[in-house]
C-alpha positions in Angstrom: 0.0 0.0 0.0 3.1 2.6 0.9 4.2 1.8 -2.4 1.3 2.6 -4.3 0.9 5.6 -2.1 4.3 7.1 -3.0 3.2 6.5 -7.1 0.0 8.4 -6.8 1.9 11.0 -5.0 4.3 11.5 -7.8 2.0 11.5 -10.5 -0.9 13.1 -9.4 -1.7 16.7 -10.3 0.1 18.4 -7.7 3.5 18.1 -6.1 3.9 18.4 -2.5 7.7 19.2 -1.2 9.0 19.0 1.9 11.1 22.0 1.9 10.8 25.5 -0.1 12.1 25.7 -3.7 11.2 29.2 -5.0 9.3 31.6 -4.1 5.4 31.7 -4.6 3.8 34.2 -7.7 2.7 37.2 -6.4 -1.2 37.5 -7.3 -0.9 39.7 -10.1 0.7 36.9 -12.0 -1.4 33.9 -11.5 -2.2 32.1 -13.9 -4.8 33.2 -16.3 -6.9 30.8 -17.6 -8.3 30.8 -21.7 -10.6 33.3 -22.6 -14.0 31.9 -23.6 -13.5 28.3 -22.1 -15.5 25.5 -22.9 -15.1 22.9 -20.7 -17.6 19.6 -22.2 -14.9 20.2 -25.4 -12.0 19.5 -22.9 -13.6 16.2 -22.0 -11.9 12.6 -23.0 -9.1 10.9 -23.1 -5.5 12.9 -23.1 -2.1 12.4 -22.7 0.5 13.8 -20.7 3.4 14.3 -23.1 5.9 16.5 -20.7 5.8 18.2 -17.3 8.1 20.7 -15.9 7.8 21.9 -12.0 9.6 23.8 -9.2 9.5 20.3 -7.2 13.6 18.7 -7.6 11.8 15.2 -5.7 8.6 15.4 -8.3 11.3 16.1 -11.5 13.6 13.4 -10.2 10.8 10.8 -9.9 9.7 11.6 -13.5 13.6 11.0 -15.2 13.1 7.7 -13.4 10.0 6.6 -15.2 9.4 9.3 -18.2 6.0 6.9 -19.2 3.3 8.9 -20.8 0.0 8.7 -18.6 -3.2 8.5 -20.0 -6.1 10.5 -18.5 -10.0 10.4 -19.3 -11.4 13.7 -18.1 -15.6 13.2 -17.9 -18.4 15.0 -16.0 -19.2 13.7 -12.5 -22.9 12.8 -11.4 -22.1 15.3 -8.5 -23.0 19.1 -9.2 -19.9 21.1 -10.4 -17.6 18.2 -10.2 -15.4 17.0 -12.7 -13.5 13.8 -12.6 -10.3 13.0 -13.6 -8.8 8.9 -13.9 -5.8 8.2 -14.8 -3.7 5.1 -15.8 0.1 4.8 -14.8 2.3 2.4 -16.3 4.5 0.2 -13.7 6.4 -2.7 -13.8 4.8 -5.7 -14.3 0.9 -4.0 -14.1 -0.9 -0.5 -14.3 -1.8 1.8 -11.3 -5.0 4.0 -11.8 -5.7 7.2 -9.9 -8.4 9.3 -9.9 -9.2 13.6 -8.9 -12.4 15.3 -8.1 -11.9 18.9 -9.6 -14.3 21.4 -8.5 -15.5 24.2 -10.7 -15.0 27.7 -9.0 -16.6 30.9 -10.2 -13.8 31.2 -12.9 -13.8 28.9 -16.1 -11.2 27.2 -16.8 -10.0 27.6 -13.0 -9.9 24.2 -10.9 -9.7 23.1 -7.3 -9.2 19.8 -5.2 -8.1 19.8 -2.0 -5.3 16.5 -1.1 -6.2 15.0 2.1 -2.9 13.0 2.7 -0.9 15.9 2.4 -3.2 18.9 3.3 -2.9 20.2 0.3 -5.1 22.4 -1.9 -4.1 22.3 -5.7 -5.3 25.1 -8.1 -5.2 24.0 -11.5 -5.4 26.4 -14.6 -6.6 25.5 -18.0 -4.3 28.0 -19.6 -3.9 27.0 -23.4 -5.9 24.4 -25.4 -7.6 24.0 -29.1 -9.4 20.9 -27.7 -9.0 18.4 -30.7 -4.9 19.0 -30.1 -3.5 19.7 -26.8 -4.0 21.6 -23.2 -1.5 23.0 -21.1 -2.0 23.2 -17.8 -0.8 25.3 -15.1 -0.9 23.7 -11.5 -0.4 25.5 -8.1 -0.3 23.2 -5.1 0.0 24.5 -1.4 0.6 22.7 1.7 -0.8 23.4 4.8 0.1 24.6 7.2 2.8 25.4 6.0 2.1 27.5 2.7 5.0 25.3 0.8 4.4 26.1 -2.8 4.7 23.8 -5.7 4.3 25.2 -9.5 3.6 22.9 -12.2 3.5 23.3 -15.8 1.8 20.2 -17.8 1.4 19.4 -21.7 -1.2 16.9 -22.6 -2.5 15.6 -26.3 -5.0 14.3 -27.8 -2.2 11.9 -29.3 1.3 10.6 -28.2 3.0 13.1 -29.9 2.5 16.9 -30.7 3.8 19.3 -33.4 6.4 21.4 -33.0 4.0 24.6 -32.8 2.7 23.0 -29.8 5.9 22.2 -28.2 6.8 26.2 -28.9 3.9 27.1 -27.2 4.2 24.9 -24.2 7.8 25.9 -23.7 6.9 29.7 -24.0 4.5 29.1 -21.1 6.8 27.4 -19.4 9.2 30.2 -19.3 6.5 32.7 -17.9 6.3 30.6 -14.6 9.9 31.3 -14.3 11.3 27.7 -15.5 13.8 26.8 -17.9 12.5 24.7 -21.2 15.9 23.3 -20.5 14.6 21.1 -17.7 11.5 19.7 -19.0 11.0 16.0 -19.3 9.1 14.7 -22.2 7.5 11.3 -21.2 7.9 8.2 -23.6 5.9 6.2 -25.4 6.0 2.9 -23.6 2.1 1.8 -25.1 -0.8 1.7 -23.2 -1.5 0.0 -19.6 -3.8 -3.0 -20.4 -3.9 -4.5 -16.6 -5.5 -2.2 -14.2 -5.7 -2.3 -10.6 -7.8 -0.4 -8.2 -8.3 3.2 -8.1 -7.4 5.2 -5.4 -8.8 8.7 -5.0 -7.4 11.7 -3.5 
């Protein structure tokens, strides 16, 4: 079970650290998410190609097992929820994992809060065509202790992107005050056909 635990932790959508790396963004800089959102044309399955974050632990644990994760994003039968399952490759089987995100008053703007680490994770829908790719933008915070985590995700529709998308991503990237230099882009090691049990967070 602790080993299970310590996946989902790494490759969830936030990315809890024990110590400070960075400082937070003031407010006037959050992330803003894309004008005019519609979120049933985010819905399906995606990818996540790359990932970048202020999180050394997170960014180590990723060079370890650079696998692409496939997500199905769908509407929840609970009123402004939206759920999010994903499937992890791992040796010898597949891990899923699965988020609540809660609409708030802005579109495009999510929140879940992480019980096992006291952690509430804002997640931004920043840049997306739908049929293509989304990038997201990820600010995690643990309490009490207002450690900060930033997270800059790139998922597809497909395994791959273009290299227009891949200038984009990397632009946003640079505007949360990361290098393009350190991001890791997952690869394709096929899709998880042996799932185990979700476990929700």
């Amino acid at each position: 079970m602790q080993t299970l635990a310590s996946l989902v932790v790494l490759l969830l959508l936030a990315c809890l650290c024990g110590v400070h790396h960075g400082s937070p963004l003031p407010q006037e800089v959050l992330p803003r998410p894309q004008e005019n959102f519609e979120l049933e044309k985010l819905l399906g399955r995606w990818y996540e190609v790359a990932v970048v974050a202020t999180c050394p632990y997170y960014m180590q644990a990723q060079k370890d097992n650079p696998a692409i994760v496939k997500f199905e994003l769908y509407n929840s039968t609970e009123d402004n929820v939206v759920k999010m399952r994903g499937t992890v490759p791992s040796p010898g089987s597949c891990k899923q994992i699965s988020v609540d995100f809660h609409l708030t008053n802005q579109s495009g703007h999510f929140y879940h809060h992480f019980d096992e680490f006291n952690a509430d994770v804002e997640t931004y829908v920043v840049q997306t065509n739908y049929n293509e790719y989304v990038i997201w933008v990820i600010l995690s915070t643990e309490q009490p202790s207002g450690i900060k985590t930033t997270l800059v995700k790139l998922y597809s529709r497909a395994m791959n992107v273009s290299e227009s998308v891949l200038t984009k991503y990397k632009a946003l990237v640079r505007t949360q005050g990361m290098s393009e230099d350190v991001i890791i882009f997952k690869d394709n090691k096929g899709e998880c056909d042996q799932i185990n049990a979700a476990r929700p967070v």
